[in-house]
C-alpha positions in Angstrom: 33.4 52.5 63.6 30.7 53.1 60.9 30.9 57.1 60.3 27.5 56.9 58.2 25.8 54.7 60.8 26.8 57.4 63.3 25.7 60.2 61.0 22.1 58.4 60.5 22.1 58.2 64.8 22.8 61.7 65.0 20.6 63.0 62.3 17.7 61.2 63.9 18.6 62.9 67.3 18.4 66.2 65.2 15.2 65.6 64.0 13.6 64.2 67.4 15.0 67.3 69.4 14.0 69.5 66.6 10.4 68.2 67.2 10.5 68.4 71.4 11.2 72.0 70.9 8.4 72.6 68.7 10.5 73.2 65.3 9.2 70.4 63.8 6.2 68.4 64.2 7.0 65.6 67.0 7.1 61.8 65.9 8.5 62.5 62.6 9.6 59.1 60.7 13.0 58.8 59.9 13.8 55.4 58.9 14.0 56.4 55.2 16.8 59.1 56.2 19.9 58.2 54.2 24.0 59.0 55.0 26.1 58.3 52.3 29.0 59.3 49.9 27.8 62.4 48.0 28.0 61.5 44.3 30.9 64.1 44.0 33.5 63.6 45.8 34.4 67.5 45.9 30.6 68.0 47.5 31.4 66.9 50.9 32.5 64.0 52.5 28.7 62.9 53.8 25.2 64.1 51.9 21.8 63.1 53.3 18.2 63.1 52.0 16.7 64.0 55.6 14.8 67.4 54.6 13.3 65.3 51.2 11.6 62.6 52.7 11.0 64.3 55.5 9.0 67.5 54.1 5.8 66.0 53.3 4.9 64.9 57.0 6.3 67.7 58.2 4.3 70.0 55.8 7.5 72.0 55.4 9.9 73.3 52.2 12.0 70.7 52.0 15.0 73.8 51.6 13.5 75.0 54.5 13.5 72.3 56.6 17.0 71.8 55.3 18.1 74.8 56.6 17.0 74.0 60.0 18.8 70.6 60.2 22.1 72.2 58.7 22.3 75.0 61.2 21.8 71.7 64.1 24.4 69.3 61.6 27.1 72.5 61.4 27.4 72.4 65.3 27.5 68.7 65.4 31.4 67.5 66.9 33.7 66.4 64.2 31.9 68.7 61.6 33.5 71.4 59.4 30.9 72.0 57.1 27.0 71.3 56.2 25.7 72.5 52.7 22.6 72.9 51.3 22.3 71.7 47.9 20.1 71.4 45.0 16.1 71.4 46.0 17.5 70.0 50.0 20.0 67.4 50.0 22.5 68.4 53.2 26.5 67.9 52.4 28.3 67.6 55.2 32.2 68.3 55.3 34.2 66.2 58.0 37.4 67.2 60.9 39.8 64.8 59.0 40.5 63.4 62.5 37.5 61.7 62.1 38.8 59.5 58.9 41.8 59.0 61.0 39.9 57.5 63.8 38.9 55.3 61.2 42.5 54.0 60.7 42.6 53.2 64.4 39.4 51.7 64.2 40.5 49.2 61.8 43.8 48.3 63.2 42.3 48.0 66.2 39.4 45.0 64.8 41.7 43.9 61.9 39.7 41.6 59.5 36.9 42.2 62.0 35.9 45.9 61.0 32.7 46.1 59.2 31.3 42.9 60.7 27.8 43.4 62.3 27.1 41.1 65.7 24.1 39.0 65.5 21.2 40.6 66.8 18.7 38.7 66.0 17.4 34.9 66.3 16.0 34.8 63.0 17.7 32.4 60.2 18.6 33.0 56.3 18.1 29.5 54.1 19.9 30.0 51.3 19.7 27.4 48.7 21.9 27.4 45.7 23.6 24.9 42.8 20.6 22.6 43.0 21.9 21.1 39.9 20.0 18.0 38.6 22.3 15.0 39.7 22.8 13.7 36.4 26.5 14.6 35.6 29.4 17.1 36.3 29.0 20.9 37.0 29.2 23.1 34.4 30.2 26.5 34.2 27.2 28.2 34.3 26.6 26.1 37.4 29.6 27.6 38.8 28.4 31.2 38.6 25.1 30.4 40.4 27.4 27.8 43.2 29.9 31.3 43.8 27.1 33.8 44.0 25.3 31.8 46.2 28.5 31.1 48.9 29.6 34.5 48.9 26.0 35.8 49.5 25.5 33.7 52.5 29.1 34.9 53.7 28.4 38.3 53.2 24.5 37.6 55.3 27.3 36.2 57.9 29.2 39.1 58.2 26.4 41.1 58.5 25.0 39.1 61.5 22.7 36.9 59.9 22.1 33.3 60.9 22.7 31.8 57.7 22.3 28.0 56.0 23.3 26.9 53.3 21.3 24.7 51.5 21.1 22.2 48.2 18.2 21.1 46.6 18.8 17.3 45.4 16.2 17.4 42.1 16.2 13.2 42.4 12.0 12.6 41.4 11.9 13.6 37.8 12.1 11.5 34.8 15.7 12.7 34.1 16.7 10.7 37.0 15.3 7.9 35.1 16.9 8.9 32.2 20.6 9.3 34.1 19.7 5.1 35.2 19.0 4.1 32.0 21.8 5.9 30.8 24.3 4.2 33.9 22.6 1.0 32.8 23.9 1.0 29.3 27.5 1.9 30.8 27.3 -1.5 33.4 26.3 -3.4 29.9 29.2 -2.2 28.7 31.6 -2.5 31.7 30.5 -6.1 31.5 31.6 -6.2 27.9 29.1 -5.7 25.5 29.6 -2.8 23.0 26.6 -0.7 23.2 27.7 1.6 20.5 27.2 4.8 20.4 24.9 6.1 23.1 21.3 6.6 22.0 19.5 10.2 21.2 17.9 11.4 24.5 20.0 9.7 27.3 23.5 11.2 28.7 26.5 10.7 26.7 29.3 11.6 28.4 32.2 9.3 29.9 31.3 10.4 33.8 29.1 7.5 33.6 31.5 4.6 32.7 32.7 4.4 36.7 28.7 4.0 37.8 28.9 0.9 34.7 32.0 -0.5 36.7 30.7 -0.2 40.3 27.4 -1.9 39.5 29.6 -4.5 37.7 31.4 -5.0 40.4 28.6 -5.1 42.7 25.9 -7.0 40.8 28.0 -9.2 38.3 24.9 -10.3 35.7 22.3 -10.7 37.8 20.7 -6.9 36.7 20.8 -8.3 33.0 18.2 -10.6 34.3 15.6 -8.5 36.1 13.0 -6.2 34.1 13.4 -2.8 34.5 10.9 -1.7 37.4 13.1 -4.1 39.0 16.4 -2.8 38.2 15.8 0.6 37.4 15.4 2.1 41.3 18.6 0.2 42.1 21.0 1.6 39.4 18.9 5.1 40.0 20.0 5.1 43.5 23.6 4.3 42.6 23.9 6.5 39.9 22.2 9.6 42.1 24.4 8.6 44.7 28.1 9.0 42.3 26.6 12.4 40.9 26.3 13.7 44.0 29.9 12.8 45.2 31.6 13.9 42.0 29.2 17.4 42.2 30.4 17.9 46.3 33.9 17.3 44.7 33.4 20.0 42.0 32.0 22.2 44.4 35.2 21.5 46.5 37.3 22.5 44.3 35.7 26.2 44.5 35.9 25.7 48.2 32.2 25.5 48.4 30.1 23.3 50.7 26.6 23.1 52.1 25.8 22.7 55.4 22.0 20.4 54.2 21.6 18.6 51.2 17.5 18.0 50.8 16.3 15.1 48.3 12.9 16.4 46.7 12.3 12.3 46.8 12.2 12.5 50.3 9.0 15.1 50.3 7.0 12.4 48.7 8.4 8.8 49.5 8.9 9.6 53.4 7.1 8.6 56.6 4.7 10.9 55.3 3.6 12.2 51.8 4.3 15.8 52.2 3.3 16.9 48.9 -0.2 15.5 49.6 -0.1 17.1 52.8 1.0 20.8 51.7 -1.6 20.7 48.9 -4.9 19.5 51.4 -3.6 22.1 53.8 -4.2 24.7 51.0 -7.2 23.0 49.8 -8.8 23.6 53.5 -8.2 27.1 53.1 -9.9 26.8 49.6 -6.6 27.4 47.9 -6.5 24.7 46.0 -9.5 23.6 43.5 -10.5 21.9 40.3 -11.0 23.6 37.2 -10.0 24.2 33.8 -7.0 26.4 32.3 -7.2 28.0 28.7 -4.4 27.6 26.6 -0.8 29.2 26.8 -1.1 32.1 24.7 0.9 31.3 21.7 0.6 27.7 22.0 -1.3 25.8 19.1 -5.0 24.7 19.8 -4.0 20.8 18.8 -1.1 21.0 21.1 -3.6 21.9 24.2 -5.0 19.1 26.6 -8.1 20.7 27.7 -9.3 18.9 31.4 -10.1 19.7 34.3 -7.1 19.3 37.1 -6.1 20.4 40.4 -5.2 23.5 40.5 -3.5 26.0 42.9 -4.6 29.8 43.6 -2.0 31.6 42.3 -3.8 34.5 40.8 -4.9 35.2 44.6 -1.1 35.8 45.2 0.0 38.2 42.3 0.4 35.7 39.4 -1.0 35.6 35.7 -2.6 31.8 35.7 -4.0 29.8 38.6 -1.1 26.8 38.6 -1.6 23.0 37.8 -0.8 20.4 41.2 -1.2 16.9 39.2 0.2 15.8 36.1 -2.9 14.1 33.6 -1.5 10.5 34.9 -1.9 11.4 38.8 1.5 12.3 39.6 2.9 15.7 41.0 4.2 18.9 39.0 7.4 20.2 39.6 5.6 23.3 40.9 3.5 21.0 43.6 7.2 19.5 44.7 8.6 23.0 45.1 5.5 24.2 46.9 5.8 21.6 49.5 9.8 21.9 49.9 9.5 25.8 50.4 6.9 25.0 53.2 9.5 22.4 54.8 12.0 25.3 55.0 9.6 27.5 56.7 8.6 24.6 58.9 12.3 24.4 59.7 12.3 27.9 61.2 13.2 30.4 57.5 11.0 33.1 57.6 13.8 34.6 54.7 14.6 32.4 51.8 16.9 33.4 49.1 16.5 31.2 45.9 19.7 31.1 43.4 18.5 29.8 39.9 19.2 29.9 36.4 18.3 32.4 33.7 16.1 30.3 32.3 14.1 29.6 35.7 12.8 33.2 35.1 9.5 32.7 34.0 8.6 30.2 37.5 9.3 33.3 39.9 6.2 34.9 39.9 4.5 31.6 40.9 7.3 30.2 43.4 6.3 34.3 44.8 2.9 33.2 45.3 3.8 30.0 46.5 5.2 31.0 49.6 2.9 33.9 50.4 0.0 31.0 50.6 2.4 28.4 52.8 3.3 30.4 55.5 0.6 32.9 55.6 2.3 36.0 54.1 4.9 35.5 56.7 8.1 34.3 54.9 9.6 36.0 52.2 11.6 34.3 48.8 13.8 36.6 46.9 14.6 34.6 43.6 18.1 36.0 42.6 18.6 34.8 38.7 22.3 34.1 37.4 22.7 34.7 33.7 24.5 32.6 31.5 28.6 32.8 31.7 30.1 32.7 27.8 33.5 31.1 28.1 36.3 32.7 26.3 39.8 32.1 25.2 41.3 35.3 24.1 38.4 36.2 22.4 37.2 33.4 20.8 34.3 30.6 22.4 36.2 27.2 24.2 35.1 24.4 22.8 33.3 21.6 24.8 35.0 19.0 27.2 35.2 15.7 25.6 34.7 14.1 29.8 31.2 15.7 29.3 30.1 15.2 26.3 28.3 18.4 25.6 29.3 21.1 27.6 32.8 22.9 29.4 33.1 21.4 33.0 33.8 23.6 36.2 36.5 21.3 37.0 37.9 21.7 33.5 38.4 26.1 34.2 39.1 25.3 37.8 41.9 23.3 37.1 43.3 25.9 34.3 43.1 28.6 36.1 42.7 28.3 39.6 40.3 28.9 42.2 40.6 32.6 42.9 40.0 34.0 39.3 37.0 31.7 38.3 35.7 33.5 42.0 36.6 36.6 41.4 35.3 37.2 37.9 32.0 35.2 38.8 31.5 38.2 41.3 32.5 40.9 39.4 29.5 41.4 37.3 25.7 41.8 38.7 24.1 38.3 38.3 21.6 38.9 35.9 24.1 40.3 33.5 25.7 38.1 31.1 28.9 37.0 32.0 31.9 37.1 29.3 34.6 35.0 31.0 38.2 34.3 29.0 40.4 32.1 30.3 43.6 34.2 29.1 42.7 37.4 30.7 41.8 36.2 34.3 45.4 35.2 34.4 46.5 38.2 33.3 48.6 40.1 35.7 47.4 43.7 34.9 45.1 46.5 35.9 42.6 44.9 33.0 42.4 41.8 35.7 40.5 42.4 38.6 41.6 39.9 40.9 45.4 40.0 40.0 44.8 43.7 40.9 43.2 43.5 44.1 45.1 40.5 45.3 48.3 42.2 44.3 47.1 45.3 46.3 46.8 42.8 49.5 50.2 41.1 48.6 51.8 44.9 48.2 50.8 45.8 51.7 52.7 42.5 52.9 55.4 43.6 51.3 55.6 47.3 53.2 55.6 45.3 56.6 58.3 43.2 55.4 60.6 46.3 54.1 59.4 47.8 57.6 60.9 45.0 59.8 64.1 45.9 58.3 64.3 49.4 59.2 62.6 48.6 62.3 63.1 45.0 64.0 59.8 43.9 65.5 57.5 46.2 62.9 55.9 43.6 61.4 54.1 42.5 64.6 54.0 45.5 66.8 50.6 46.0 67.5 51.1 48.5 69.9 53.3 50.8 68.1 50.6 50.8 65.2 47.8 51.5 67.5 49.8 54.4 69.6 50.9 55.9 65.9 50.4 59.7 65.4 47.5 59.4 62.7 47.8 63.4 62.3 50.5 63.0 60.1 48.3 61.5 57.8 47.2 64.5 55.8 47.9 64.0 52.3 45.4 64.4 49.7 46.6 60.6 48.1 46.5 59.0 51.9 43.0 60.9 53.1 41.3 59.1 49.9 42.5 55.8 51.0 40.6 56.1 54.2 37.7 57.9 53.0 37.5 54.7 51.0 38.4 52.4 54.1 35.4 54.5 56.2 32.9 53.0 53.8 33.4 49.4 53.8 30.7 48.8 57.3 28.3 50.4 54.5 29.1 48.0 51.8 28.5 45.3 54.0 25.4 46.7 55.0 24.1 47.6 51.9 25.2 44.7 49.7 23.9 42.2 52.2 20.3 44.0 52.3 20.3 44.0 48.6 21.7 40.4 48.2 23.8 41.6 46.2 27.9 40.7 46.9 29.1 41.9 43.5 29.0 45.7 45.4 31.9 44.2 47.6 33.8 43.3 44.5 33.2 46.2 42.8 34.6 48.2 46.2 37.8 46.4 46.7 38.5 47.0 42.7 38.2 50.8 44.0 40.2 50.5 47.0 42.8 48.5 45.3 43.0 51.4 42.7 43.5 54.0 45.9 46.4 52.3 47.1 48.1 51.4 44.3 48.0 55.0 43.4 49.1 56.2 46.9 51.9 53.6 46.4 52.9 55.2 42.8 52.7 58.7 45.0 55.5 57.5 47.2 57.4 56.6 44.4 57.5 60.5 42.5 57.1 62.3 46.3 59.7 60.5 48.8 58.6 61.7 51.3 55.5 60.1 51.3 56.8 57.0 51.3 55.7 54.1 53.4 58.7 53.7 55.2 61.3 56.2 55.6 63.9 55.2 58.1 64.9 58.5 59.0 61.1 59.3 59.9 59.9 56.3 62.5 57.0 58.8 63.5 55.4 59.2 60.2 56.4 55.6 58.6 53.9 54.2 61.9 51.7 56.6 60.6 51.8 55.1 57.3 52.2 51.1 58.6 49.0 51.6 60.4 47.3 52.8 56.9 48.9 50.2 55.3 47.5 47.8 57.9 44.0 49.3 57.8 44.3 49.0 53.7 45.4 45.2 54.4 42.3 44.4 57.0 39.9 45.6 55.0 41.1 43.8 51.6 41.4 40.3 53.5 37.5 40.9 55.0 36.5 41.6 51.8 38.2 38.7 50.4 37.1 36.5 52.5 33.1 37.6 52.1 33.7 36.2 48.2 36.2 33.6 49.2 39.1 34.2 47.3 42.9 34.4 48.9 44.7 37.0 50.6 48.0 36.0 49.2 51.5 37.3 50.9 53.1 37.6 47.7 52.1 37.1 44.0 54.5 35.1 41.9 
């Protein structure tokens, strides 16, 4: 049961039969008609924008043209009230057996309320992590790895046919540079001491098991062979133990993808398709040679001025026209990423959501143009940029992990503070805000910590079924009972904000998965956490309010089939960001 969803079907009723009567003009557009929560609470219990955007095309006052759909709104079933307000916003006042249909609603679909069926065949590649295989996950890894799996659960529980996807960067030189670095490691797994690892390869520890396992494998012989001969082998190895130990970091978060992609594979396959994507372009005169000026800024010696191959960009909203070829023949990064975003559209994504680093900013306006020109203005990339996370123990910056040599590991917060916090607090900011993330407060078991109060909001709900099975044997799993529960007798002020807040949760899934955006379900359960615990506190100074009263089976159903409504909603919404519902907290 979405109330808002129901409004928005009724409103455009309103307006159509407003037009077959002559009232308005017929045909009137209302997709841009909005239901929502007024601002203020005390406004109403629904407002909607219909009269605004509707007044130009109808040539009307937009007051007006209120007035005609709140004399239709004020007659509607379930409707107490409809307002005009300000220059024609509508606030609409609701039968408060309509929020308590909402608690049936939800004990009736449990975890299921909110979720929207599939309706449609088209698929949702979302690719996020990506991180270059050259060594462990790092934090700021982390925030773009949980953003990206709780957006594609939210896309889920919206309907949408989502897939996960990883982006294996294994064809640039730091590849090169991560062999040369293993290489040194096997020199010294076979004894000899290398010192101390040279400027401009990687320094940490991770690498001394890739040393051993060529050991192992290839004794001496490597020592022998030049390095075009050896340096594809120990790349190959080395890509290969990266990627396990990154799929085990991202384990750890309870992350997985469902397709790892290799860039190598776009260009050392059964067919080149970086050459292929960029003469496809070229026959459509996309692609040309010429000449760039100079990066503003950048010094005039500094400049290589030639001519190269070069991609329209400017055709598709960017600054510069885009460079295809390096000076010595080989691909850009950009002419890679051009031919892996047309391999996803080939694969059937018309919608691809991109998860990258801040500092990847500046490469969205041409990745944008990109994929306008590879599948003919028919895909679409949002480019969702996570800022950087500043690790914090009680105030003060954590210093780096000695495994990694020059930065804090995922693995190394994971294991400190569990899975659930490092989730939870990755969610609960917007993802282009910087991230302030201490280690002693997401343990914390207070109001001031976000997931310690929501999951103890879940946890206390657990515990009212488990005080009810004691006043009444079988309460804990009587469906029945809850379902058949006089909901009337839920009519105080504390218990009618719980389930105003419970009514809104089908349009937080809605919204937040349009706007790819799950920190809004966060965000919500943070408020609806706060509504319960203060209902709870409520039963504590007013007794008779109390969940459970065992003198008063009638009104503690009531009250268990609130509870389990509060319970449903905070497990859904747990499970869209994949943290725990826990039964208890210790």
């Amino acid at each position: 049961m979405n109330i808002f969803d129901d409004f928005q079907r009724r409103l455009a009723a309103i307006i159509a039969r407003l037009g077959s009567e002559g009232a308005l003009p017929a045909g009137l557009d209302a997709s841009k008609v909005v239901v929502e929560p007024p601002r203020d609470p005390s406004h109403g219990d629904l407002a909607t924008n219909a009269a605004m955007v509707l007044a130009k095309e109808a040539k009307s006052n937009p007051r007006a043209l209120a007035g005609l759909i709140q004399a239709e709104l004020a007659r509607e079933p379930g409707v107490v009230s409809a307002e005009i307000a300000g220059p024609g916003f509508i606030n609409i006042r609701l039968d408060v057996s309509m929020f308590q249909d909402v608690v049936r609603a939800i004990v009736s679909s449990s975890k299921d309320f909110g979720r929207i069926a599939r309706t449609s065949l088209e698929k949702v590649n979302v690719e996020y992590v990506s991180a270059n295989p050259t060594g462990p996950m790092h934090v700021g890894h982390g925030r773009g790895a949980v953003f990206g799996d709780a957006l594609a659960n939210l896309l889920a529980f919206a309907g949408q046919d989502v897939t996960r996807e990883y982006y294996i960067n294994d064809a640039g030189a730091q590849v090169d540079v991560l062999a040369r670095s293993a290489f040194l490691r096997y020199r010294e797994a076979l004894g000899e001491n290398v010192g101390s690892i040279p400027e401009g390869l990687y320094p940490g520890d991770y690498l001394v098991p890739v040393g051993q396992k060529l050991a192992a494998e290839h004794g001496r012989s490597l020592l022998d062979k030049p390095e075009a001969e050896w340096l594809p082998l120990v790349r190959q190895v080395a890509i290969d133990m990266m990627m396990d130990m990154i799929r085990a970091d991202l384990a750890l978060l309870n992350i997985s993808h469902e397709v790892f992609f290799s860039e190598r594979s776009l260009s050392k396959g059964a067919v080149d398709e970086i050459k292929a994507t960029i003469d496809e372009l070229r026959s459509r005169d996309l692609v040309y040679e010429g000449r760039l000026p100079p990066p503003k800024g950048q010094p005039v010696e500094d400049w290589e001025d030639r001519e190269q191959t070069l991609f329209r960009a400017t055709a598709f909203g960017d600054d510069v026209d885009r460079p295809l070829l390096k000076s010595d023949g080989s691909y850009t990064y950009f002419a890679s990423d051009i031919a892996y975003h047309a391999s996803k559209f080939r694969r059937g994504f018309k919608t691809m959501i991109d998860v990258w680093g801040a500092d990847h900013g500046g490469y969205v306006k041409r990745m944008a143009a990109a994929v306008k020109a590879v599948t003919a203005g028919q895909g679409e990339l949002d480019v969702k940029l996570c800022q950087l996370v500043r690790l914090l123990r009680n105030g003060e910056p954590v210093k780096m992990s000695k495994r990694a040599g020059d930065f804090v590991t995922l693995r190394d917060v994971v294991d400190e503070v569990g899975r659930d916090p490092v989730r939870f607090m990755m969610l609960f900011r917007k993802n282009d805000a910087t991230l302030d993330f201490d280690l002693a407060k997401v343990i914390e078991q207070s109001k001031e910590n976000p997931v310690f109060y929501v999951q103890y909001a879940h946890a206390r709900c657990k515990s009212v079924f488990r005080q009810a099975e004691q006043a009444f044997a079988g309460a804990a799993n009587d469906r029945a009972a809850l379902l058949a529960a006089d909901l009337k007798l839920l009519s105080d002020s504390a218990e009618l904000d719980v389930i105003r807040r419970l009514s809104q949760f089908p349009r937080i899934v809605e919204a937040s998965a349009s706007a790819h955006e799950p920190h809004r379900v966060a965000f919500y359960l943070y408020d609806l956490a706060s509504d319960f615990h203060g209902l709870w506190n409520r039963g504590k100074e007013a007794p008779h309010l109390r969940f459970v009263i065992e003198t008063d089976r009638n009104s503690s159903y009531a009250r268990l089939a609130l509870v389990d409504a509060v319970m449903s909603v905070l497990a859904a919404g747990l499970g869209i960001l994949g943290v725990t519902a826990p039964d208890e907290m210790r």
